[in-house]
Each structure stands twice: as structure tokens, then as C-alpha cells.
KETIMAR-696250 format. One record per residue: residue in one letter; x, y, z of N, C-alpha, C in turn. Coordinates in steps of 0.02 Angstrom, whole numbers, plus 50000, padded with zeros to 5 digits. Layout:
+------+-------+-------+-------+-------+-------+-------+-------+-------+-------+
! code !  n_px !  n_py !  n_pz ! ca_px ! ca_py ! ca_pz !  c_px !  c_py !  c_pz !
+------+-------+-------+-------+-------+-------+-------+-------+-------+-------+
!    A !     X !     Y !     Z !     X !     Y !     Z !     X !     Y !     Z !
...
+------+-------+-------+-------+-------+-------+-------+-------+-------+-------+
***
This chain:
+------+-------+-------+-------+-------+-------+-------+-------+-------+-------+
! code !  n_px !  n_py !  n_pz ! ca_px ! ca_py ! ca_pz !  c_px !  c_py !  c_pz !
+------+-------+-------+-------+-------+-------+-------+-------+-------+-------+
!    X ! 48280 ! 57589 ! 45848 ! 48273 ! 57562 ! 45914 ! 48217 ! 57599 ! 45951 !
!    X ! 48182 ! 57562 ! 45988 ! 48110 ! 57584 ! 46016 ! 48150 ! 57604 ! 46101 !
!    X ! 48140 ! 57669 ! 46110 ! 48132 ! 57697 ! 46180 ! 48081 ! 57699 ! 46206 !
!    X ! 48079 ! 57677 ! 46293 ! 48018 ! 57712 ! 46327 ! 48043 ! 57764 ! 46362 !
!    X ! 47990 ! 57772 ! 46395 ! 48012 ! 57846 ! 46441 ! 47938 ! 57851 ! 46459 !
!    X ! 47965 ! 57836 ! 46537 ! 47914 ! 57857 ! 46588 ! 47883 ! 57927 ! 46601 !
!    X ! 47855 ! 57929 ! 46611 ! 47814 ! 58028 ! 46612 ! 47812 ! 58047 ! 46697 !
!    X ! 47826 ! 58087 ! 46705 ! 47806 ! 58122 ! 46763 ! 47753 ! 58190 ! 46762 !
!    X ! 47734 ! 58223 ! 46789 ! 47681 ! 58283 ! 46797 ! 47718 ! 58314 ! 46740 !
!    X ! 47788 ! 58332 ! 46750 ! 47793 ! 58411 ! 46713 ! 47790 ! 58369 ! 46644 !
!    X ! 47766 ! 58302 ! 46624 ! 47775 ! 58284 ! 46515 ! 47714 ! 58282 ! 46508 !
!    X ! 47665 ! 58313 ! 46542 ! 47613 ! 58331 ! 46510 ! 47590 ! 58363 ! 46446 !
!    X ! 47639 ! 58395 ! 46411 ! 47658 ! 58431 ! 46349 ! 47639 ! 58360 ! 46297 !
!    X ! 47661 ! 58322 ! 46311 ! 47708 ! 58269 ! 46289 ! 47630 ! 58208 ! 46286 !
!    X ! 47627 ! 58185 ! 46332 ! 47558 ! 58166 ! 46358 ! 47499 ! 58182 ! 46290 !
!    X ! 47520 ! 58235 ! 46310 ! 47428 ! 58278 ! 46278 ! 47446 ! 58261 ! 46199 !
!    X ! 47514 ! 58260 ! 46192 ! 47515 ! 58273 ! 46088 ! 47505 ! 58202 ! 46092 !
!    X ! 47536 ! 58141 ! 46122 ! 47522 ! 58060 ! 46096 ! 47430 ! 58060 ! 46138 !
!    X ! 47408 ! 58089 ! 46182 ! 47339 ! 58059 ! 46174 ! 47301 ! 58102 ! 46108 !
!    X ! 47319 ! 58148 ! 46090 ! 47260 ! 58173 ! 46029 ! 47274 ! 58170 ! 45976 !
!    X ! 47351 ! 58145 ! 45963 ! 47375 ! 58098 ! 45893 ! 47332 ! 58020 ! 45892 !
!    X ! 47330 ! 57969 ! 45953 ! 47293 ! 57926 ! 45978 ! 47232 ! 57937 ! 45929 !
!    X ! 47205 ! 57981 ! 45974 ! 47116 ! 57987 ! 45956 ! 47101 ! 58003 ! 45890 !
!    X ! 47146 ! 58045 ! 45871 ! 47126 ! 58068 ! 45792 ! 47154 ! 58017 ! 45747 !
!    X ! 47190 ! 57970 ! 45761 ! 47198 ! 57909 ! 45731 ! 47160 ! 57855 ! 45726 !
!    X ! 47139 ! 57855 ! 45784 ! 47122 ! 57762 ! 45796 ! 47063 ! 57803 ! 45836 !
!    X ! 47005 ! 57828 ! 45819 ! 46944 ! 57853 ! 45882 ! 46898 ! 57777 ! 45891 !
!    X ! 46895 ! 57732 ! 45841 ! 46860 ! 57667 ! 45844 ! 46901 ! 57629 ! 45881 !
!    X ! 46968 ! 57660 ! 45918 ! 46994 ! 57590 ! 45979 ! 46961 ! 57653 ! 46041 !
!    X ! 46951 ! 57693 ! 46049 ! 46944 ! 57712 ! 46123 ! 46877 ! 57738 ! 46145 !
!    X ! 46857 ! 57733 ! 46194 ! 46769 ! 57760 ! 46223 ! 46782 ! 57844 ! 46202 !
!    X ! 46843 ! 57861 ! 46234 ! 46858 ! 57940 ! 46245 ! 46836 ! 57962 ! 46160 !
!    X ! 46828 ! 58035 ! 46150 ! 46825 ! 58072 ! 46088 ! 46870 ! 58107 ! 46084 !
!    X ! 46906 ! 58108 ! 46026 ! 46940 ! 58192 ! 46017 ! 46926 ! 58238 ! 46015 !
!    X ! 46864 ! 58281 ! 46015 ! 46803 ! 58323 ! 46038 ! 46835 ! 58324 ! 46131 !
!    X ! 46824 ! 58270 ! 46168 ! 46824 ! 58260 ! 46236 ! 46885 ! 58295 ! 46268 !
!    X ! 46949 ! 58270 ! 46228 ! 47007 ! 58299 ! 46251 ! 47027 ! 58353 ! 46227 !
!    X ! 46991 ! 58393 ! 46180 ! 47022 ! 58434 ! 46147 ! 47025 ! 58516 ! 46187 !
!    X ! 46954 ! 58492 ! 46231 ! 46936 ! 58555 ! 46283 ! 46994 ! 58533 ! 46347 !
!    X ! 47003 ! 58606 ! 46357 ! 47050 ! 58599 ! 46443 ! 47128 ! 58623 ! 46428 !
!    X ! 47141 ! 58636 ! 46476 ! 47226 ! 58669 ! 46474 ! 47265 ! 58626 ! 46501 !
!    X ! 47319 ! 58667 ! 46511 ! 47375 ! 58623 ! 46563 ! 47354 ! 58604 ! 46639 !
!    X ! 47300 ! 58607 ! 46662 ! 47269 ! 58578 ! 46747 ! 47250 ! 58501 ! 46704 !
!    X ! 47202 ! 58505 ! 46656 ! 47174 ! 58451 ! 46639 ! 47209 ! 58401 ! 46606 !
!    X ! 47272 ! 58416 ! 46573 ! 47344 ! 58367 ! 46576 ! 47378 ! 58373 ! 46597 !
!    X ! 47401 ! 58403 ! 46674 ! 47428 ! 58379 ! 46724 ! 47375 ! 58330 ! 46755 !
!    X ! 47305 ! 58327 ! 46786 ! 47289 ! 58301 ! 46830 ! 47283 ! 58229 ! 46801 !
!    X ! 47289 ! 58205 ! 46732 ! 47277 ! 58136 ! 46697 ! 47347 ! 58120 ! 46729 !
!    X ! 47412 ! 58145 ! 46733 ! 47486 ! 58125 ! 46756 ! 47463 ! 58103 ! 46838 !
!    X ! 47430 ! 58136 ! 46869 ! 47442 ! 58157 ! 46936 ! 47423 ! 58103 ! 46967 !
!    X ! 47375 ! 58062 ! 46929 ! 47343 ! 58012 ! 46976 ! 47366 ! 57985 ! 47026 !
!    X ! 47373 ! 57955 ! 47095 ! 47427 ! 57934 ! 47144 ! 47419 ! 57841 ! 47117 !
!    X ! 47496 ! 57845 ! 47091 ! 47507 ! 57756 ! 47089 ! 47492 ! 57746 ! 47024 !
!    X ! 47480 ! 57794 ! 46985 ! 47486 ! 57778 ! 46888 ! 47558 ! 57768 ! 46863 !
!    X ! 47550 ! 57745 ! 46812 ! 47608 ! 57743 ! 46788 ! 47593 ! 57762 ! 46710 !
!    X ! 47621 ! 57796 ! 46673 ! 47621 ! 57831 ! 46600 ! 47676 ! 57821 ! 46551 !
!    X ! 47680 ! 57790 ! 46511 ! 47723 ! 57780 ! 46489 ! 47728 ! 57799 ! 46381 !
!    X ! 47755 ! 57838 ! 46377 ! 47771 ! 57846 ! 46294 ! 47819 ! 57801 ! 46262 !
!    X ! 47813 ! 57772 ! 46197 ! 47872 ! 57754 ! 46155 ! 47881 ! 57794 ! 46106 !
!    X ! 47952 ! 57781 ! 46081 ! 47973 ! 57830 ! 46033 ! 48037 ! 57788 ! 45984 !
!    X ! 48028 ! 57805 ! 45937 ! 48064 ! 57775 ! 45868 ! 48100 ! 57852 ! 45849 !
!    X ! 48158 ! 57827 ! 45819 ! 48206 ! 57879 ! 45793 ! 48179 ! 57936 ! 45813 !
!    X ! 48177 ! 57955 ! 45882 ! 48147 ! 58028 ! 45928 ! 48070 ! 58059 ! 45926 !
!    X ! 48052 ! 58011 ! 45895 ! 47974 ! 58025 ! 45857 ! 47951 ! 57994 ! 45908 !
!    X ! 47875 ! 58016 ! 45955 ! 47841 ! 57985 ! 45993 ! 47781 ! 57912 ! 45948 !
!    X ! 47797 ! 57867 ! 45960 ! 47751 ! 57818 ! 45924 ! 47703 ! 57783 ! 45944 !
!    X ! 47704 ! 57773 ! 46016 ! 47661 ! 57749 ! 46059 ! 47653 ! 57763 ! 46130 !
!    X ! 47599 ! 57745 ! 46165 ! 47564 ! 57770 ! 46224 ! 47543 ! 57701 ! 46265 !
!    X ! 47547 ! 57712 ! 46319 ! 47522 ! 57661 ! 46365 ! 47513 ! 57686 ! 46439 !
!    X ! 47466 ! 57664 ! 46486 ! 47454 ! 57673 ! 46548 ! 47444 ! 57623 ! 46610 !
!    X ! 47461 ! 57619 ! 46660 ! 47433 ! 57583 ! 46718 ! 47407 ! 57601 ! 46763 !
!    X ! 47351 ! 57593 ! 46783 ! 47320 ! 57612 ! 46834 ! 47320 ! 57583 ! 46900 !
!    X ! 47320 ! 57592 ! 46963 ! 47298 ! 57530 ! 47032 ! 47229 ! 57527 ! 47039 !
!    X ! 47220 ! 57500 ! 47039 ! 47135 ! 57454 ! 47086 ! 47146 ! 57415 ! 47128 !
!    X ! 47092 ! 57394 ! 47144 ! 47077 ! 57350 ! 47195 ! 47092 ! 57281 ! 47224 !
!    X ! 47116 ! 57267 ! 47275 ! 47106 ! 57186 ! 47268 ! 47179 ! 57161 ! 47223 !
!    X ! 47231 ! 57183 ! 47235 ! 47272 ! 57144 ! 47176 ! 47250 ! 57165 ! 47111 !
!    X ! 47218 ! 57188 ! 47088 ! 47207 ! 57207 ! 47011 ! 47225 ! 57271 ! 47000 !
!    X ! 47280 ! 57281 ! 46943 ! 47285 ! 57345 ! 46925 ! 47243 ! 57341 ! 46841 !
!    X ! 47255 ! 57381 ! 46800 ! 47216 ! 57415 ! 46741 ! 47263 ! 57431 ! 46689 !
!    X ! 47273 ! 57418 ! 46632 ! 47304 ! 57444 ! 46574 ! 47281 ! 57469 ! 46515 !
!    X ! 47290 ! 57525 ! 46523 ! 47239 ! 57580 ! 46467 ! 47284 ! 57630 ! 46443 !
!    X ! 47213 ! 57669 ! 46388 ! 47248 ! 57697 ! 46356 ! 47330 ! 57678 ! 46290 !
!    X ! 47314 ! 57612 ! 46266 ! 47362 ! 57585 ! 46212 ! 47366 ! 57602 ! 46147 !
!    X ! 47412 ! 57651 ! 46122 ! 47412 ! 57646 ! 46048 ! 47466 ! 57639 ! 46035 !
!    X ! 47479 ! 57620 ! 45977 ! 47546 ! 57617 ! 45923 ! 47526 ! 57635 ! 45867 !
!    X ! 47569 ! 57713 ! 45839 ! 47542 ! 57747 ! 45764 ! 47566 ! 57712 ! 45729 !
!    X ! 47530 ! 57702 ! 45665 ! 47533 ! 57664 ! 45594 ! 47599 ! 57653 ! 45588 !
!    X ! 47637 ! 57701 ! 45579 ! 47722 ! 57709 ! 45567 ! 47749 ! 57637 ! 45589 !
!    X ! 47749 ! 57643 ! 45660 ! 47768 ! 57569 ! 45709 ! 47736 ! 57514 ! 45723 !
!    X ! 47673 ! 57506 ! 45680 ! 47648 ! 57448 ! 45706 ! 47678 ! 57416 ! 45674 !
!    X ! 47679 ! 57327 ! 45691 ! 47720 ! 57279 ! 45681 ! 47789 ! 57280 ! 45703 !
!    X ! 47812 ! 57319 ! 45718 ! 47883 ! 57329 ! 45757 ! 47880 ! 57301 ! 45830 !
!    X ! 47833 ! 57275 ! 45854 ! 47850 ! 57264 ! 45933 ! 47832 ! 57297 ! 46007 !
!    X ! 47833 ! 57384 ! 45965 ! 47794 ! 57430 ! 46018 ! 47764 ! 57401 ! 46064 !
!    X ! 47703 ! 57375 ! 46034 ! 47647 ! 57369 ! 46084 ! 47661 ! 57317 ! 46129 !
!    X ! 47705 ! 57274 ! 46097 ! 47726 ! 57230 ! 46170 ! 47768 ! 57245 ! 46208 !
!    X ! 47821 ! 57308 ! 46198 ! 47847 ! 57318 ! 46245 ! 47810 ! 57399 ! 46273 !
!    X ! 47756 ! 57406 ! 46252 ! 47738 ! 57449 ! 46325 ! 47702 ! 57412 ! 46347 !
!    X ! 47652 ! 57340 ! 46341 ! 47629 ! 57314 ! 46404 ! 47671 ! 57270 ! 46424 !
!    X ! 47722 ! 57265 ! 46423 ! 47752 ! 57219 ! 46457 ! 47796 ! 57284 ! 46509 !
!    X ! 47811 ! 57361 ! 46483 ! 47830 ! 57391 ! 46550 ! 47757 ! 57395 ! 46598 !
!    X ! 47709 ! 57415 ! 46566 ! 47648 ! 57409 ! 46625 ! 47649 ! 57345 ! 46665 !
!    X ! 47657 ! 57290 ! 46638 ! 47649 ! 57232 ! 46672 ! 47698 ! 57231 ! 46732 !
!    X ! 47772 ! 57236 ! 46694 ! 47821 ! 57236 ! 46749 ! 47814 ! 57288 ! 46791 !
!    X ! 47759 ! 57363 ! 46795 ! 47756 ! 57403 ! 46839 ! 47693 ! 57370 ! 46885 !
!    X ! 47648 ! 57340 ! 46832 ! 47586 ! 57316 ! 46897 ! 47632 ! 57257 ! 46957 !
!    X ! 47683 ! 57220 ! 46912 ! 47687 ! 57150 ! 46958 ! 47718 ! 57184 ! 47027 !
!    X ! 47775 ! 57261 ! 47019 ! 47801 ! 57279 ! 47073 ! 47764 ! 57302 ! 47114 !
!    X ! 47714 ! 57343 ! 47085 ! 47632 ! 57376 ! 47128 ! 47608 ! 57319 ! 47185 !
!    X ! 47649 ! 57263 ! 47143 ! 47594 ! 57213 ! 47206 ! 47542 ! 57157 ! 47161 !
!    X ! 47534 ! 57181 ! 47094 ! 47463 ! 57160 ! 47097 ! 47480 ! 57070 ! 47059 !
!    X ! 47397 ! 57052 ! 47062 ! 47403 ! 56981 ! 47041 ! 47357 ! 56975 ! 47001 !
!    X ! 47341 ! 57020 ! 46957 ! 47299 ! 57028 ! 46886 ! 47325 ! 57100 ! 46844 !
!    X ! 47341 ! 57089 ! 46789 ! 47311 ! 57162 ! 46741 ! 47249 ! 57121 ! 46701 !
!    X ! 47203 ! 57206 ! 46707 ! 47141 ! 57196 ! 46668 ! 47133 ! 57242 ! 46614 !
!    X ! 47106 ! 57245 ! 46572 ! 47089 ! 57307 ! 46537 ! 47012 ! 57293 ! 46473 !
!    X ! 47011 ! 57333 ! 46487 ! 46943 ! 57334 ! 46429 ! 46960 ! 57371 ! 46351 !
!    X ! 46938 ! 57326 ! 46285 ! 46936 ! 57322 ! 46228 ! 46881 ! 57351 ! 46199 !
!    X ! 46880 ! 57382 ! 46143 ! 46806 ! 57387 ! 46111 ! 46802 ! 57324 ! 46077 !
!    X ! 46714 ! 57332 ! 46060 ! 46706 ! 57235 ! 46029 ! 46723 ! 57276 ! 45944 !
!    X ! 46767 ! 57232 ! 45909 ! 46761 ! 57232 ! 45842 ! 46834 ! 57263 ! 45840 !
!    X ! 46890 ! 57268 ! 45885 ! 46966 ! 57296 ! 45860 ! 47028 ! 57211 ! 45878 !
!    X ! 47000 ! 57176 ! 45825 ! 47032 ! 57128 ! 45820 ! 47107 ! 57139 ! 45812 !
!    X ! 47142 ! 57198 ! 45790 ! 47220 ! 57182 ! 45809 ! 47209 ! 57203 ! 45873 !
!    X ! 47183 ! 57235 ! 45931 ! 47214 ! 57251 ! 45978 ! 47199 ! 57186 ! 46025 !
!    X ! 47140 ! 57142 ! 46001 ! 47139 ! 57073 ! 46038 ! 47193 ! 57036 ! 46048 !
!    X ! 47219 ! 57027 ! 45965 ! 47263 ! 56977 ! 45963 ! 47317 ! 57014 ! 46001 !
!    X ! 47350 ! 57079 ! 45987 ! 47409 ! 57083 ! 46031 ! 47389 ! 57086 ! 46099 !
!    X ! 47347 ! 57095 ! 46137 ! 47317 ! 57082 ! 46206 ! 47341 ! 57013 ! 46209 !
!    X ! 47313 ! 56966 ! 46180 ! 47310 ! 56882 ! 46168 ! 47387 ! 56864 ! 46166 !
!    X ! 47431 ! 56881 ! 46127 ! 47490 ! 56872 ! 46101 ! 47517 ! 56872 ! 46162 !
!    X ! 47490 ! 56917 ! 46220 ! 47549 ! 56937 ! 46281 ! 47516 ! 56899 ! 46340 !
!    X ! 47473 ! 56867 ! 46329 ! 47430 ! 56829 ! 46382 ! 47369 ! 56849 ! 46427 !
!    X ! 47333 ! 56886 ! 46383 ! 47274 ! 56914 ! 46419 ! 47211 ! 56869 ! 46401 !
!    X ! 47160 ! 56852 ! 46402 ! 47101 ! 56822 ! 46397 ! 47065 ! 56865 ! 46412 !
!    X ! 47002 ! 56860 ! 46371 ! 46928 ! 56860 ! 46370 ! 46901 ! 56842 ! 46438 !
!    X ! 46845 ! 56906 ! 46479 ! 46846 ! 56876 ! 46515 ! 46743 ! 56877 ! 46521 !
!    X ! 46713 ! 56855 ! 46583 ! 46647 ! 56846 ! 46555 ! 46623 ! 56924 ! 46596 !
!    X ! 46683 ! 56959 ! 46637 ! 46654 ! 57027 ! 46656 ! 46633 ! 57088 ! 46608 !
!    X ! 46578 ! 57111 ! 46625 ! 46552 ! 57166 ! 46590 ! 46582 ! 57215 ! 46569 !
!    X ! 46619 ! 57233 ! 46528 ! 46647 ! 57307 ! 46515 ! 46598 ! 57363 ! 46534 !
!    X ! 46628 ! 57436 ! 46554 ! 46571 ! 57500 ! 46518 ! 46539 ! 57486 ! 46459 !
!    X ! 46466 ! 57527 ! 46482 ! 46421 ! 57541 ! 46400 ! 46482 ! 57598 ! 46366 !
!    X ! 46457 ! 57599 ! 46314 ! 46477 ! 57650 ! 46265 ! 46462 ! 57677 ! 46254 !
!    X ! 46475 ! 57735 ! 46221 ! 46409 ! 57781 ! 46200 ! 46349 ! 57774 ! 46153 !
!    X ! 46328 ! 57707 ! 46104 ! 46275 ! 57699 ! 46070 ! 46227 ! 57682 ! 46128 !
!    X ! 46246 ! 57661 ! 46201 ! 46216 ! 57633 ! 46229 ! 46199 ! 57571 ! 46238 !
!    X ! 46234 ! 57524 ! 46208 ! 46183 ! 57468 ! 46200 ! 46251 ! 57438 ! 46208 !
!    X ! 46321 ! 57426 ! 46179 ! 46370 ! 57393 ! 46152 ! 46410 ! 57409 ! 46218 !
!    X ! 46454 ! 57353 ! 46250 ! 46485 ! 57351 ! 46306 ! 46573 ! 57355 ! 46286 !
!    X ! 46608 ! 57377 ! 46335 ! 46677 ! 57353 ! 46304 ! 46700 ! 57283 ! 46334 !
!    X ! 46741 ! 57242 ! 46299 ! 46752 ! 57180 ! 46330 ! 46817 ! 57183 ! 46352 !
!    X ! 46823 ! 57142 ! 46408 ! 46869 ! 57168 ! 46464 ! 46898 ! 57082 ! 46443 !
!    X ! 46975 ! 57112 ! 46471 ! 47016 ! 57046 ! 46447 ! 47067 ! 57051 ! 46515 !
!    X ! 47089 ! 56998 ! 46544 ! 47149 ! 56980 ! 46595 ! 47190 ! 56955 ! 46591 !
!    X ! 47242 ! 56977 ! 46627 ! 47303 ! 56913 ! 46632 ! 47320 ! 56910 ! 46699 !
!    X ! 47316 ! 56835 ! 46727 ! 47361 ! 56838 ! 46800 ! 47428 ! 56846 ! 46805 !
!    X ! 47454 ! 56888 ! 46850 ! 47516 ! 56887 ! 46872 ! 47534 ! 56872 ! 46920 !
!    X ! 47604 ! 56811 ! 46896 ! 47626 ! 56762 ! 46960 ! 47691 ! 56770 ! 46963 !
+------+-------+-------+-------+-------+-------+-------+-------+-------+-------+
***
């Protein structure tokens, strides 16, 4: 059975091992490096918790942390959903739809009337499960990347 569990400041412990299991797994789904996170102490994973109006969320299989997910607020009705993995172990199990669907159900209480998030171009499972849960392709620009040249593509879903 898949648990979540919301994070507060003090699971920063917790935080830091699923983002640099993340990166050293899957570094072709995220802009960030494992190089990037690897510098910094406990200020620099507390202040990723601290944000005002985030929401953080881990899953976990038989007590094992398996996946990661985040929400951010923005602007305008739009909040942000980042930071998504599910380790090898659990993919196909469902994970990933049920941590965006707690982000979702945390953006819709936030207020908002979009989640957005940006993709790298070329990670076709994370499209389709984006797709699977109702997000689209959208024609806004993602960030450059670091080759410089290659954008990330940003995908939405309205929330009604």
C-alpha cells in the first residue's frame, strides 16, 4: 500500500535523501544536477521546505520512500507542480498519480484554476503520465536548459 506524507520544515532529512536518490536516478528528467544539490547543509534543506504556501509531499511503499512531488503558488490562479519522481521499484504501481493528484487537490484548495509544470523535451513516460491525469501541451515557453538552446515544455491542466 502506497503512503503519502506531507513534509513540514523539520523532514528535511527526509526531503534531501528522495531529492538526491531523484537526481542520481533519473538526472535526464530534471534541469537541477546532483553536483547542484549535493553542496549545502541543513539551512539549504530547510529553506527548499520553507517556501510560504508550498506543499511537499513523499510516497512510500512498505516504509521505503518511493516517490517525491511538490506544489508551488504563483500567480493569477496558477499554481506549479514540480519536482516528480517515482523510483524504478514503484513505477507502474500508481505512485505518480497519486502524488499529483494530492498536489492537485492541494492547488484546487490554494484557490487556484490551473496546475502547470514544465517537462524536459524527450521524457515520454513522464508526458504520458502528465497526459493520463489531464495535463496538455501547452504553446508557453519553458526555461532554457543548460545546453542552451533546448527549452523545457510546459504542460497544464485547468482546475474547475
Amino acid at each position: 500500500m502506497v503512503r503519502l506524507r506531507v513534509l513540514t520544515t523539520n523532514d528535511w532529512p527526509l526531503w534531501r535523501d528522495a531529492r538526491l536518490a531523484a537526481l542520481a536516478e533519473a538526472p535526464y528528467a530534471f534541469k537541477s544536477r546532483l553536483g547542484d544539490w549535493n553542496r549545502g547543509g541543513e539551512e539549504r534543506w530547510r529553506a527548499r521546505l520553507e517556501r510560504p504556501g508550498a506543499y511537499n509531499v513523499l510516497a512510500s511503499l512498505d516504509g521505503r520512500t518511493v516517490g517525491m512531488a511538490s506544489g508551488l503558488p504563483g500567480d493569477g490562479g496558477v499554481c506549479e507542480l514540480r519536482s516528480v519522481w517515482v523510483g524504478p521499484e514503484a513505477r507502474g504501481r500508481g505512485v505518480a498519480d497519486q502524488l499529483i493528484g494530492a498536489v492537485e487537490t492541494w492547488a484546487r484548495r490554494s484557490g487556484a484554476t490551473t496546475l502547470k509544470l514544465a517537462v524536459i523535451p524527450g521524457n515520454d513516460p513522464a508526458v504520458a503520465v502528465y497526459a493520463r491525469n489531464g495535463f496538455v501541451l501547452t504553446v508557453e515557453r519553458g526555461d532554457l536548459l543548460p545546453d542552451g538552446v533546448t527549452r523545457e515544455q510546459v504542460m497544464a491542466k485547468a482546475l474547475r
